[in-house]
C-alpha positions, 0 to 999 in steps of 0.5 A, spaced: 500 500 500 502 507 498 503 512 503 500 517 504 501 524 500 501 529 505 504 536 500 498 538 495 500 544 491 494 549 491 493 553 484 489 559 485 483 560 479 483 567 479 491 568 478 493 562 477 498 563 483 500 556 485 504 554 493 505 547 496 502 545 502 502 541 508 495 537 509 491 536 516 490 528 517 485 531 522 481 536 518 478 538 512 481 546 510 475 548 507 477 555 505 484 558 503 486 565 501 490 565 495 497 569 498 497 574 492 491 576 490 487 575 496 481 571 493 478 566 499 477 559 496 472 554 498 471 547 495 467 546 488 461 543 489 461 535 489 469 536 493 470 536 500 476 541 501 480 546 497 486 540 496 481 536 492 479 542 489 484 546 486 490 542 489 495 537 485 493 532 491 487 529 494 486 530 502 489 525 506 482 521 507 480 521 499 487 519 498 485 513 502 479 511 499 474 514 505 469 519 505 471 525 508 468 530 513 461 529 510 457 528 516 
C-alpha cells in the first residue's frame, strides 16, 4: 500500500498563483486565501476541501479511499 501524500500544491483560479502545502490528517481546510491576490477559496461543489479542489493532491482521507468530513 502507498503512503500517504501529505504536500498538495494549491493553484489559485483567479491568478493562477500556485504554493505547496502541508495537509491536516485531522481536518478538512475548507477555505484558503490565495497569498497574492487575496481571493478566499472554498471547495467546488461535489469536493470536500480546497486540496481536492484546486490542489495537485487529494486530502489525506480521499487519498485513502474514505469519505471525508461529510457528516
Amino acid at each position: 500500500m502507498r503512503g500517504i501524500e501529505l504536500n498538495s500544491t494549491i493553484t489559485c483560479p483567479e491568478c493562477g498563483f500556485s504554493k505547496t502545502e502541508e495537509m491536516s490528517t485531522n481536518a478538512c481546510q475548507w477555505y484558503y486565501e490565495c497569498e497574492s491576490c487575496k481571493v478566499l477559496l472554498k471547495p467546488l461543489k461535489g469536493d470536500c476541501c480546497v486540496y481536492c479542489s484546486y490542489g495537485t493532491v487529494k486530502c489525506p482521507p480521499i487519498q485513502e479511499g474514505q469519505s471525508c468530513c461529510k457528516s
